[in-house]
C-alpha positions as CSV (number, residue, x, y, z in Angstrom):
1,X,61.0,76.8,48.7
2,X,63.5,78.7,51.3
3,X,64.4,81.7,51.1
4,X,68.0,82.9,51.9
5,X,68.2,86.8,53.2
6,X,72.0,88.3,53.7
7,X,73.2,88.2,57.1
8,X,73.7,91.2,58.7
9,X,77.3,92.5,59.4
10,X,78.4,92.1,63.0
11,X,79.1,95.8,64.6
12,X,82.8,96.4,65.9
13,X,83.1,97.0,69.3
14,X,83.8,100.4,70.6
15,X,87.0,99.2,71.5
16,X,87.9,98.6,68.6
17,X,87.5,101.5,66.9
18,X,89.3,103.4,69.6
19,X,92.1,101.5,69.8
20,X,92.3,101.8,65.4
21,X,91.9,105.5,66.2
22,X,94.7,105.4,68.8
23,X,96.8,103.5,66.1
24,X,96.0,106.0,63.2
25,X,96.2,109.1,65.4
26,X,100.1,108.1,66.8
27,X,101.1,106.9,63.7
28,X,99.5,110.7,62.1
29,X,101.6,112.3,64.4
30,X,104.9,110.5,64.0
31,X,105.0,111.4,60.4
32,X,103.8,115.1,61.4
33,X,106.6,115.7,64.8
34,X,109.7,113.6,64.0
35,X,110.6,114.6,67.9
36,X,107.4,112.4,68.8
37,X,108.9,109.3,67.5
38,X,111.9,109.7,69.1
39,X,110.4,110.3,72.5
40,X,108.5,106.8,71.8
41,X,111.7,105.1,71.5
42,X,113.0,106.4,74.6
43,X,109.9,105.6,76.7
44,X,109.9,102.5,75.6
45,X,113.8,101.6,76.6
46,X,113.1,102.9,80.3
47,X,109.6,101.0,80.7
48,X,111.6,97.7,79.6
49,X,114.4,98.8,81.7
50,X,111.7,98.9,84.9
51,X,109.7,95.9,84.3
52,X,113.3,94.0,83.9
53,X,114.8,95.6,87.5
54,X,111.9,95.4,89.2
55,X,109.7,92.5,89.6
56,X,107.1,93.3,92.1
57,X,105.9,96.1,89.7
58,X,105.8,93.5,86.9
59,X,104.0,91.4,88.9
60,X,101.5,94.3,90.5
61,X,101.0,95.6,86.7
62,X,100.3,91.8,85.7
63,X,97.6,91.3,88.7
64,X,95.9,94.5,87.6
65,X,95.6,93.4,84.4
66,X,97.7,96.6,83.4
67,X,100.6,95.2,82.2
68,X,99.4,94.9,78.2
69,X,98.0,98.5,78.3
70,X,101.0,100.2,79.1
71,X,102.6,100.2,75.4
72,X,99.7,101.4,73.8
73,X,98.4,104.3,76.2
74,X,98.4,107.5,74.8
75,X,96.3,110.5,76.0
76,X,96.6,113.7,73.5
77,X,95.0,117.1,73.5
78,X,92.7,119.3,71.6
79,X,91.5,122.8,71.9
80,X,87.8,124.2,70.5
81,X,86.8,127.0,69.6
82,X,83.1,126.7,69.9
83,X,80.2,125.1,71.6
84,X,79.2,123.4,68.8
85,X,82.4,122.3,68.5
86,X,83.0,120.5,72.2
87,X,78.8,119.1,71.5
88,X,79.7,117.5,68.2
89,X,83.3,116.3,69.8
90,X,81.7,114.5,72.5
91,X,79.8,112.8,69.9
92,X,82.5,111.8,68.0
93,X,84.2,110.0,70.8
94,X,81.4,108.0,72.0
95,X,81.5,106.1,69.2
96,X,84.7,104.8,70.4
97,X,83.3,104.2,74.0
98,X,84.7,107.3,75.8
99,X,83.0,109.5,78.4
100,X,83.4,113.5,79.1
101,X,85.0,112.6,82.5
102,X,85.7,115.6,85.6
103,X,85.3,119.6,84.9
104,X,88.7,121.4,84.8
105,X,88.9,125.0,85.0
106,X,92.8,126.1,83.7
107,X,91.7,130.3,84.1
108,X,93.7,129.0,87.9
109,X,97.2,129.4,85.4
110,X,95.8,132.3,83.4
111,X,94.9,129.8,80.6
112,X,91.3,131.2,79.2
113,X,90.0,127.7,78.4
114,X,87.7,125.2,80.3
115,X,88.3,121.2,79.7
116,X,87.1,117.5,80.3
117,X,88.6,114.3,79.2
118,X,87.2,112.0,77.4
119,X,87.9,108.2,78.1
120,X,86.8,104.7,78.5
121,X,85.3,104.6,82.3
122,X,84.8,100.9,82.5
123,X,87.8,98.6,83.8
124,X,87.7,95.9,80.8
125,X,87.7,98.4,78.5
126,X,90.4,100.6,80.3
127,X,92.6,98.0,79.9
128,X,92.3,97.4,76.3
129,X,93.1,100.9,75.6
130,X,92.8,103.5,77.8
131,X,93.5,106.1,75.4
132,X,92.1,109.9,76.7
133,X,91.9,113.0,74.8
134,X,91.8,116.7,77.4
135,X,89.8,118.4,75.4
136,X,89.4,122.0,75.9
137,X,87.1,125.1,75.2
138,X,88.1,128.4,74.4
139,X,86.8,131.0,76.5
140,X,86.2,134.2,74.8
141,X,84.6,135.5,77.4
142,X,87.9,135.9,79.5
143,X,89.3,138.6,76.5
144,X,89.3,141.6,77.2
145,X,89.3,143.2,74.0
146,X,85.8,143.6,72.5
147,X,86.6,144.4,69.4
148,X,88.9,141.3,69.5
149,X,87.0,139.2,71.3
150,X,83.8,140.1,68.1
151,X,86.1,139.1,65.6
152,X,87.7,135.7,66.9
153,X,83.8,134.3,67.5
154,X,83.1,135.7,63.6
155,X,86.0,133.8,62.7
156,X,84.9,130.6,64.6
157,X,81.9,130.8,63.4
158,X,82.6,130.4,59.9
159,X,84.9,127.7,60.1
160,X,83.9,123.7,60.3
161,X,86.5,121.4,61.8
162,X,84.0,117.5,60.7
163,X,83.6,116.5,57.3
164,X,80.7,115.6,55.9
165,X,81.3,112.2,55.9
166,X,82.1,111.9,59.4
167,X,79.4,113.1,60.6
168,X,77.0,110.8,58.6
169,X,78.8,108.1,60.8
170,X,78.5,109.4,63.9
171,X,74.7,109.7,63.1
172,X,74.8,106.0,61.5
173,X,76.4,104.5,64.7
174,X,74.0,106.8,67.3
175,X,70.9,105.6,65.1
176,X,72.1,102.2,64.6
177,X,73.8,101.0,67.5
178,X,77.0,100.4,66.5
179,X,79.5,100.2,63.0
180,X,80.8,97.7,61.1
181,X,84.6,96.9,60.5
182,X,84.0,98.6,57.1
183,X,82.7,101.9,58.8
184,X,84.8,102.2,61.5
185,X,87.9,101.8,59.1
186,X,86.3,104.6,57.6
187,X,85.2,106.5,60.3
188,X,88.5,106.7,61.8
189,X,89.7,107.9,58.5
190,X,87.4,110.3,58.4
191,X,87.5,111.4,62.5
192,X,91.5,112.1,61.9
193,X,91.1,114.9,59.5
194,X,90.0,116.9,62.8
195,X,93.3,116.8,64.6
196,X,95.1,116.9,61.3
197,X,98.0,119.5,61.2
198,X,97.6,122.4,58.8
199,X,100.4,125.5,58.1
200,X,98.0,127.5,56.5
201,X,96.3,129.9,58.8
202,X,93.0,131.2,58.1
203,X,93.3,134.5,59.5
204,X,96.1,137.7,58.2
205,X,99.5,138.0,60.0
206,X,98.0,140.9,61.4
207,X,95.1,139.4,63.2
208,X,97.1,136.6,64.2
209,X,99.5,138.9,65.7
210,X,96.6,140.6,67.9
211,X,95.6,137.7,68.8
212,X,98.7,136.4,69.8
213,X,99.0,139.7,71.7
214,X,95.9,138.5,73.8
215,X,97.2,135.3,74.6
216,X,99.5,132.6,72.4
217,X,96.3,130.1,73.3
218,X,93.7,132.1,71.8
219,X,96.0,132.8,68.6
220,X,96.3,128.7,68.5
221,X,92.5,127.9,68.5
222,X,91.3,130.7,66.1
223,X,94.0,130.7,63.5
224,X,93.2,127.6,61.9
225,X,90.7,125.6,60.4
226,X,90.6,122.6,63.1
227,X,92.1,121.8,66.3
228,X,95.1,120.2,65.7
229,X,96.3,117.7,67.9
230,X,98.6,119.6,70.2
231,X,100.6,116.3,71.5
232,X,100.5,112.6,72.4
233,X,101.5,111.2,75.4
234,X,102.8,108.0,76.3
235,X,103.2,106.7,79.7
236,X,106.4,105.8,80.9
237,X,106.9,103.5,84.3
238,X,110.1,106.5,85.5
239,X,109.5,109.8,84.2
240,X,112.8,111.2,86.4
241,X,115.0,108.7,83.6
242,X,113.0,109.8,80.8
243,X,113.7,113.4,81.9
244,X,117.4,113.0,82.4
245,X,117.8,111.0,79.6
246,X,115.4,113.5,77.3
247,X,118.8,115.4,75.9
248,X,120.7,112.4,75.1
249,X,118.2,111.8,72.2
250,X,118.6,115.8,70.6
251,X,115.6,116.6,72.9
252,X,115.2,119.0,75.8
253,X,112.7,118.8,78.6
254,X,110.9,121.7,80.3
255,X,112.2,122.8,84.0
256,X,110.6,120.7,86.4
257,X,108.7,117.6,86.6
258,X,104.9,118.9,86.8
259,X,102.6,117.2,90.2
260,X,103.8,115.4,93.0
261,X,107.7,114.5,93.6
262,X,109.4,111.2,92.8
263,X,107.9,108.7,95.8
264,X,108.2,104.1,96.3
265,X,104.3,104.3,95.9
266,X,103.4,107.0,92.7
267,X,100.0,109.1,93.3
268,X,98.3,110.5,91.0
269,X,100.0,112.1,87.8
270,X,103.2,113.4,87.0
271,X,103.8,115.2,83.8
272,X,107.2,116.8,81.3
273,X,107.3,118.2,78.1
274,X,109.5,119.6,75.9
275,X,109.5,122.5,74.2
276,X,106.6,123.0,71.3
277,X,107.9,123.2,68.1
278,X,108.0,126.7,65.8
279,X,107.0,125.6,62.9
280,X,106.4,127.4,59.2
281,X,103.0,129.2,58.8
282,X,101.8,130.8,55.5
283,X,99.2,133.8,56.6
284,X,96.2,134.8,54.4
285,X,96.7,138.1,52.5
286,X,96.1,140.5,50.0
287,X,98.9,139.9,47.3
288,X,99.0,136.0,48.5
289,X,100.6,133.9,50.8
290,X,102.7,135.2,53.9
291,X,105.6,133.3,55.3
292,X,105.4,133.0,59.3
293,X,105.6,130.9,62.5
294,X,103.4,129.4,64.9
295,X,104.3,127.4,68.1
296,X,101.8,124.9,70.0
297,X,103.0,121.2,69.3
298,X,105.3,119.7,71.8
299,X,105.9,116.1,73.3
300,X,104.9,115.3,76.6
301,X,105.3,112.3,78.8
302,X,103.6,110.6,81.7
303,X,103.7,108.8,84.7
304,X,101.0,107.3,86.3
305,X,100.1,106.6,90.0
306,X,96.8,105.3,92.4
307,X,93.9,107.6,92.5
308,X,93.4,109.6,95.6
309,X,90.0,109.8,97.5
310,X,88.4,113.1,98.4
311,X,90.9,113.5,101.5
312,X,93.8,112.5,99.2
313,X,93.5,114.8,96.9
314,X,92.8,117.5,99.7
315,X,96.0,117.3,101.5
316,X,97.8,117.1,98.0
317,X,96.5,119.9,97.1
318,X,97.4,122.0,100.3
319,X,100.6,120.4,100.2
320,X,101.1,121.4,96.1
321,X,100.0,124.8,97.1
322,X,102.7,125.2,99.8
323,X,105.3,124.7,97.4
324,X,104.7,126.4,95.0
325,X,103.6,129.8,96.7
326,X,106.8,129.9,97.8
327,X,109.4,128.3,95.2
328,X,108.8,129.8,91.8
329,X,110.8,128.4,89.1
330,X,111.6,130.5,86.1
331,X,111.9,129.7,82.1
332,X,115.5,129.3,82.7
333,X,114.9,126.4,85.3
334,X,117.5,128.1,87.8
335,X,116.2,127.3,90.8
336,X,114.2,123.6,89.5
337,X,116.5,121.8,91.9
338,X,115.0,123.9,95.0
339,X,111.9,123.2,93.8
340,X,112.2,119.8,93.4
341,X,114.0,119.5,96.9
342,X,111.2,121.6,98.6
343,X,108.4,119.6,96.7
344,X,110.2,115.9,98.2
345,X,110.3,117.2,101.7
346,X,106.8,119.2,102.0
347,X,105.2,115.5,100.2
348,X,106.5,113.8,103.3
349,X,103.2,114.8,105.0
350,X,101.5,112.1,102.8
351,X,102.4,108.1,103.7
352,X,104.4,106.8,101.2
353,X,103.2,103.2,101.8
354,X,100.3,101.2,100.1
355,X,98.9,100.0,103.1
356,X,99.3,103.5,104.8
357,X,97.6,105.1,101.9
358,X,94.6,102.9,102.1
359,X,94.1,102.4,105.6
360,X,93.9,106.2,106.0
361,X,91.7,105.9,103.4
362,X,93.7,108.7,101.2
363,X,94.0,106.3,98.0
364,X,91.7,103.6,96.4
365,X,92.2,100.0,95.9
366,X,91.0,96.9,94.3
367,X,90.4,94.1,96.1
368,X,90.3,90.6,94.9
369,X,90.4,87.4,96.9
370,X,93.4,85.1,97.1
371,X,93.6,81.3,96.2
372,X,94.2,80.8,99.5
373,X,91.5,82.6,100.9
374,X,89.4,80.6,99.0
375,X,90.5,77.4,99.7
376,X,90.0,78.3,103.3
377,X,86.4,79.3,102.8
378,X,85.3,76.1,101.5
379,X,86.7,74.3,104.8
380,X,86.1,76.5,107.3
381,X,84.8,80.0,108.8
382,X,86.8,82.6,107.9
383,X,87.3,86.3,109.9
384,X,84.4,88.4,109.4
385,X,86.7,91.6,109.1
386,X,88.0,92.7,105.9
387,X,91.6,93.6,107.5
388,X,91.7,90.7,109.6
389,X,91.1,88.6,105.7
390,X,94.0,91.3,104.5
391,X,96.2,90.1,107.5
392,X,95.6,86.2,107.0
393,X,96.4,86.6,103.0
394,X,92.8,85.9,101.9
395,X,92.2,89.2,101.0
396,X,94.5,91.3,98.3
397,X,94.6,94.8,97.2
398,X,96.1,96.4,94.1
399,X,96.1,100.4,93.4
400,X,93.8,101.7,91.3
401,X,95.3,103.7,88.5
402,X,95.1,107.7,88.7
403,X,93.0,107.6,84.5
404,X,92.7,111.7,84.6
405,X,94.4,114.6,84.6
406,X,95.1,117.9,87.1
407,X,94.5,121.5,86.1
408,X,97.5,122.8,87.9
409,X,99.8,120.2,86.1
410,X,98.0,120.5,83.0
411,X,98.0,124.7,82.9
412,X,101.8,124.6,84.1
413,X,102.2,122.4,80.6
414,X,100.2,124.6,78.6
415,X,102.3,127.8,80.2
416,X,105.5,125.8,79.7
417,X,105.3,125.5,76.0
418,X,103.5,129.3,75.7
419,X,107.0,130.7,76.4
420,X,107.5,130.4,80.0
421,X,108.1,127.4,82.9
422,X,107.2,130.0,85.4
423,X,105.1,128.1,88.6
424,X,102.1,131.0,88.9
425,X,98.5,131.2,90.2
426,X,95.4,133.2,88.8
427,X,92.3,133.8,90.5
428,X,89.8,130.7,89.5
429,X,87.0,132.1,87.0
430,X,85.4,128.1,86.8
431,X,81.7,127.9,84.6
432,X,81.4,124.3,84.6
433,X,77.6,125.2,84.3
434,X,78.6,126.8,80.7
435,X,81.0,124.1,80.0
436,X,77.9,121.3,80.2
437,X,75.8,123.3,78.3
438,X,77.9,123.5,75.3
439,X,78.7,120.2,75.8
440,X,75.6,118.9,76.0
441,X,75.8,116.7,79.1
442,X,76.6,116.8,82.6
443,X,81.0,115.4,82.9
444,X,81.0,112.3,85.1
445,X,82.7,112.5,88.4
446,X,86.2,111.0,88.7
447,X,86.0,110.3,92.4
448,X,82.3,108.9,92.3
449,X,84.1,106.1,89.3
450,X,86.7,105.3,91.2
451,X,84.8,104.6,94.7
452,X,82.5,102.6,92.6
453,X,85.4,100.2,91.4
454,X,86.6,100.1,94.9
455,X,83.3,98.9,96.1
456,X,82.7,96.8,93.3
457,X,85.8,95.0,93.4
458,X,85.3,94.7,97.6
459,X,82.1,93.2,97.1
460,X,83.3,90.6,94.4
461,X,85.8,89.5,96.7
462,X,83.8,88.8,99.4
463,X,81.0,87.1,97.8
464,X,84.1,85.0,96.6
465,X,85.3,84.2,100.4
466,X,81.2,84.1,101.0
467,X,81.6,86.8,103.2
468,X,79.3,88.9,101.1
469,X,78.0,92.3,102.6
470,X,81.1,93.2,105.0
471,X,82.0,97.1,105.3
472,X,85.9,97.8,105.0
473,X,87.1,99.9,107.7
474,X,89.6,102.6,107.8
475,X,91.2,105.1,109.8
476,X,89.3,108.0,108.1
């Protein structure tokens, strides 16, 4: 006689649930920041607008297997208050496949919090949804106040930002290997309460006024009982449109354009915003409730470009730096047009020209061998030199999409919606050793990811042309 057992439920992919996460998280704070919605909409008219006027990018995006991803991208941002806090955080996101990815120090822009961002790092999975979240730490260290700085970690320390329930699942999927559709449906349920928006602070007007005092960030992460997501981001294909076009839709943008200036081939990350929102508090207090503001949330909008190497970034950095020790733009955005005209001509310094880029070996690529080229290596010899391949059409390269973020950029965003647009410098107080101990792991290394899909993707190709093994040369 047989004997029929239950099968056992498949697992979801972590895909899966990030991209239901993604779903749940936009949809969350559409309902919670009307101006969000609207900022969707308008994204969404200029990327159509692009891929219809231009089709080489169409055609670039739809080679790199981008071309899907770009409705659904997102990244948002969160700030913690404790260690156990960013441990339990990373946690919670590697159940939907993403990494604590590069060590940010934002102390550069007198912001007192460390970050990292957590994302997919594989390609496949990138495409599906490359959804990010810059996660940052509150560093209580950097006020000054001791008597302050005592009773913001008492008032950390009592507060607990994952239910129950969540938790359970994060220790179901890291003992079990995985969830099923069931659990993930809950999980992400469950996972949203964290960034949930919540106007009732758990501290007195009072204390939230000295804190505020100390620094509109640190009055932000204590006040409350979780981290409420601060903003979403979607990525648009022309972030100069989407900022001209921000007021026509009731909305108005921050100053300048944050990273490098409008270019033919995009690099790395630019960034707007506009302004956060000041939005209806009640305080804790003696005789009840007590009616006040708060401002943190804001929208903010991307545009992405290729990912520089190590040299790259170095002369964008000295060239960032030039600017912007000498052009300072303030709240009012008086002088954003010098700015902007200073940052276009200083930027000429770095070859605007994919070919340029990677032959000085400032930018990575993906390479992929063309029909062509493989048609020709079943009937005959072909050039043993990866350029000379490049040259002869058997060989192809594609950017590789800039996936994090940029303290600068990201601190001038943070300052922008603290009250000011003002372009400013601090001395760098980085701990990334702290920052990995709370976290509980050591951040991978952008550049290292991105070298390694450069290789990769070299080495594929090759082995296609059954060239296997050649080095790509460069002018660096």
């Amino acid at each position: 006689m047989s004997r029929s057992f239950p099968m056992q439920q498949a697992f979801v992919s972590p895909d899966r649930i990030r991209s239901l996460f993604t779903e749940a998280m936009s949809q969350m704070y559409r309902a919670e920041v009307p101006q969000y919605g609207t900022l969707i909409e308008l994204v969404a008219d200029v990327n159509a607008g692009c891929l219809e006027n231009d089709p080489d990018l169409r055609d670039r995006l739809a080679r790199a297997g981008e071309l899907e991803r770009i409705d659904v991208e997102r990244h948002g941002a969160i700030r913690l208050g404790t260690a156990d806090e960013l441990f339990t955080i990373r946690r919670l996101f590697a159940v939907m496949g993403m990494q604590p990815v590069g060590y940010y120090d934002l102390s550069v822009a007198g912001v007192p919090v460390h970050s990292t961002s957590f994302r997919p790092i594989d390609e496949a999975a990138l495409n599906v949804n490359p959804f990010r979240v810059f996660t940052s730490l509150l560093r209580l260290e950097l006020i000054e106040d001791e008597g302050l700085r005592g009773e913001a970690e008492a008032i950390l320390a009592k507060r607990r930002i994952y239910t129950p329930r969540a938790i359970a699942l994060i220790e179901r999927y890291e003992q079990k290997g995985g969830l099923t559709e069931a659990e993930a449906m809950e999980f992400v349920a469950e996972a949203l309460e964290t960034f949930r928006w919540h106007g009732e602070a758990t501290v007195s007007a009072e204390t939230y006024k000295r804190l505020h005092d100390a620094h509109r960030l640190i009055a932000d992460v204590v006040s409350f009982k979780g981290p409420h997501i601060n903003h979403l981001t979607p990525r648009t294909l022309d972030i100069d449109a989407v900022q001209a076009r921000m007021p026509e839709r009731g909305i108005t943008p921050k100053a300048v354009i944050e990273g490098p200036p409008r270019r033919h081939c995009d690099i790395l990350l630019r960034q707007t915003s506009f302004k956060a929102l000041e939005e209806m508090i009640a305080f804790s207090g003696d005789d009840g409730a007590i009616q006040g503001t708060h401002t943190a949330r804001f929208g903010e909008i991307e545009q992405r470009g290729v990912a520089l190497t190590a040299k790259g970034r170095a002369l964008y950095d000295q060239l960032l730096a030039s600017v912007r020790g000498e052009v300072q733009v303030g709240a009012g955005g008086a002088r954003a047009g010098a700015y902007d005209d200073e940052l276009a001509a200083r930027f000429k310094a770095l070859p605007d020209s994919w070919d340029e880029l990677r032959r000085a070996d400032l930018a990575f690529f993906r390479y992929a061998a063309t029909p062509a080229g493989i048609a020709a290596a079943a009937g005959s010899t072909l050039p043993g030199d990866p350029e000379a391949l490049i040259a002869s059409g058997y060989l192809t390269f594609t950017p590789i999409v800039y996936e994090d973020f940029l303290p600068v950029s990201a601190a001038g965003i943070f300052q922008s919606n603290l009250g000011t647009d003002q372009q400013q410098n601090y001395a760098t107080r980085s701990n990334r050793d702290a920052f990995e101990a709370a976290l509980g792991a050591t951040v991978r290394d952008e550049l290292a990811l991105y070298a390694e899909g450069q290789a990769a993707s070299l080495d594929s190709a090759l082995e296609a042309l059954g060239l296997a093994g050649l080095p790509l040369k460069t002018a660096g």
